[in-house]
N, C-alpha and C positions, 0 to 999 in steps of 0.2 A: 709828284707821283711818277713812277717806272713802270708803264705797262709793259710786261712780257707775256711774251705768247710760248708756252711749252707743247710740245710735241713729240711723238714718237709711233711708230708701228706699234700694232697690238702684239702685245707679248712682249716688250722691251724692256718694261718697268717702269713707267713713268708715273704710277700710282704710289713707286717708292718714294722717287727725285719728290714729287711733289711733296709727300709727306712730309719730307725730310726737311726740304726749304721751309716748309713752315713753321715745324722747330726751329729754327734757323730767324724766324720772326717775318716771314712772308703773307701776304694776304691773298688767299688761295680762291679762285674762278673756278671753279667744277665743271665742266659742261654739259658730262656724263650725268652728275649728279641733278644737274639742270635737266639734262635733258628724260630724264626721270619723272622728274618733277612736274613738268608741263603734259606731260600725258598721263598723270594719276589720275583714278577714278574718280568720274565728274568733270573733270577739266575740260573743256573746248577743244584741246590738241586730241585727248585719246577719240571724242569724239570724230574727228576731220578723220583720227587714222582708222576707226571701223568703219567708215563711211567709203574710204580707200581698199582695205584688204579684206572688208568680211566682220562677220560678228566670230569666223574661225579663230581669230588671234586673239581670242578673249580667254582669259582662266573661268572656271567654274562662278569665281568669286566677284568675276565685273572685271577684273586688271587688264592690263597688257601681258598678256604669253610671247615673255620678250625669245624665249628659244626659238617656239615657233615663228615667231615674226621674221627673227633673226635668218632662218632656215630660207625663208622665202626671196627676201633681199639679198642676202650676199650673195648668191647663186645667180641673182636677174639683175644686173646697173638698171636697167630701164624702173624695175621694182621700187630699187635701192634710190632712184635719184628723187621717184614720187613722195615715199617716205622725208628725206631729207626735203624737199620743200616744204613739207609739213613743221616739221620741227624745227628746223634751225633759226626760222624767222622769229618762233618763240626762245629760241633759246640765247638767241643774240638780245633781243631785248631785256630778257629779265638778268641776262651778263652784266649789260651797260647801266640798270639800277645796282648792280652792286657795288660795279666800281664804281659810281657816282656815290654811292655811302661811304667808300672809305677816306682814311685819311691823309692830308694834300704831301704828306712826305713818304707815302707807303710805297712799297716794292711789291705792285698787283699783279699776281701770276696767274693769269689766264690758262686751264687746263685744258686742250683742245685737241684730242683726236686727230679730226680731220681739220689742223690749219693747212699742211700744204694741199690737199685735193680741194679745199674749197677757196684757194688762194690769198688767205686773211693776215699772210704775214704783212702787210703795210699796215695795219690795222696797231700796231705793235711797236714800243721803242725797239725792241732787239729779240730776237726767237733764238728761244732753249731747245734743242735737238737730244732728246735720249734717242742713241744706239747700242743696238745691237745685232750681232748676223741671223742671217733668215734661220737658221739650224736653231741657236739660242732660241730666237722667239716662239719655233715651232713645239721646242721640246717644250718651255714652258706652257705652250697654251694645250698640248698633251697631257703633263705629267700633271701641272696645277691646277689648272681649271678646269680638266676631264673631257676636254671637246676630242671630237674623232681625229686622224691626221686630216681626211677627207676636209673637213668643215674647217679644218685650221685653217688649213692651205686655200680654200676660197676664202675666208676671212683675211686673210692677207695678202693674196690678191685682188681683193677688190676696195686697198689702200693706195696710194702713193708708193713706189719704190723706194728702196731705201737711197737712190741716187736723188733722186727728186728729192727727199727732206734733206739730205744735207747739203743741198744744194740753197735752199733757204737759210740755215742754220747761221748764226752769229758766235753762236757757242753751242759746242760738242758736248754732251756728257757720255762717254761711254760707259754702259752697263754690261758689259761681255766680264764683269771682272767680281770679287770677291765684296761682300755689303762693306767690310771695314774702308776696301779703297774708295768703294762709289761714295762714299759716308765724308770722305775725305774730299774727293775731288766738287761736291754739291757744296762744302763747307767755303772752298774756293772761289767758286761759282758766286754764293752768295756776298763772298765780299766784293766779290767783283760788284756785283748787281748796285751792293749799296752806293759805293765808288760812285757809280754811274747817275745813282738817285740824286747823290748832292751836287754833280757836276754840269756849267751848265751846256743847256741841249736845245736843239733848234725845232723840234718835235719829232712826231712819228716819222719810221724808215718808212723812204718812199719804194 
């Protein structure tokens, strides 16, 4: 098995690259999707987190009012780091049951947000870096997701610079470019990745 740990700023596209690898025949970690997941209604995580900010971050219907929440934390790290002790603890666990289900020759691609702010690149045979320039990611997280410039710009500030992930980075993919080349260069990527599955390895980067 090839643990990879993917990564990128909000707004970069790293919900493509992932896609993409996984047509590509990848075995995909979500963490976003996890970390979803552990605060559904009912769960013991959303619990801990109204316990933390309020019965305010609740929709009508029980859920997580992830805008509102969202509004709260990325504005306050003190907020932001409460919240993350909550979650992550869950969200590393139910990770490490999945890739412990997959199977002993796969190429497990870990989808992770925050690996460099929480420093989990050892945790990793090799970390995927999607980049792109601060301008890129801003427009996108404007133009496609509809957030304020205001709320962008604290959302990506209250990431890791884009020096700092590539400073982790084992491989680049940059997305500053047209879907045909990113399409291209992830295809690359992934033979690389295989390469690397059947070759032998001493374990995790330390």
């Amino acid at each position: 098995m090839l643990k990879v740990g993917l990564t990128g700023g909000i707004g970069a596209g790293k919900s493509e690259v992932s896609r993409l690898l996984v047509a590509c025949g990848a075995v995909l970690i979500d963490a976003d999707r996890i970390a979803r997941e552990v605060v559904a209604p009912g769960t013991p995580g959303l619990a801990a987190v109204v316990d933390a900010f309020g019965q305010e971050i609740l929709t009508e219907d029980g859920g997580l009012d992830r805008p509102r929440l969202g509004s709260i934390v990325f504005a306050d790290p003190d907020r932001l780091a409460v919240l993350n002790a909550i979650v992550h603890p869950l969200v590393g666990a139910r990770s490490r049951a999945l890739e412990e289900a997959a199977a002993e020759d796969a190429v497990v691609v870990h989808d992770v947000p925050l690996l460099t702010e929480n420093g989990l690149a050892p945790l990793y045979d090799l970390v995927i870096v999607v980049d792109a320039s601060p301008g890129t990611q801003l427009d996108r997280l404007v133009r496609l997701r509809g957030m304020t410039e205001e709320d962008a710009r604290a959302r990506m500030a209250a990431q890791a610079t884009r020096e700092q992930r590539l400073e982790i980075a084992d491989i680049v993919i940059d997305n500053d470019v047209p879907l045909d080349r990113l399409g291209r260069r992830v295809r690359e990527v992934w033979d690389d990745l295989v390469r690397r599955a059947h070759a032998p390895r001493t374990g995790a980067r330390g």
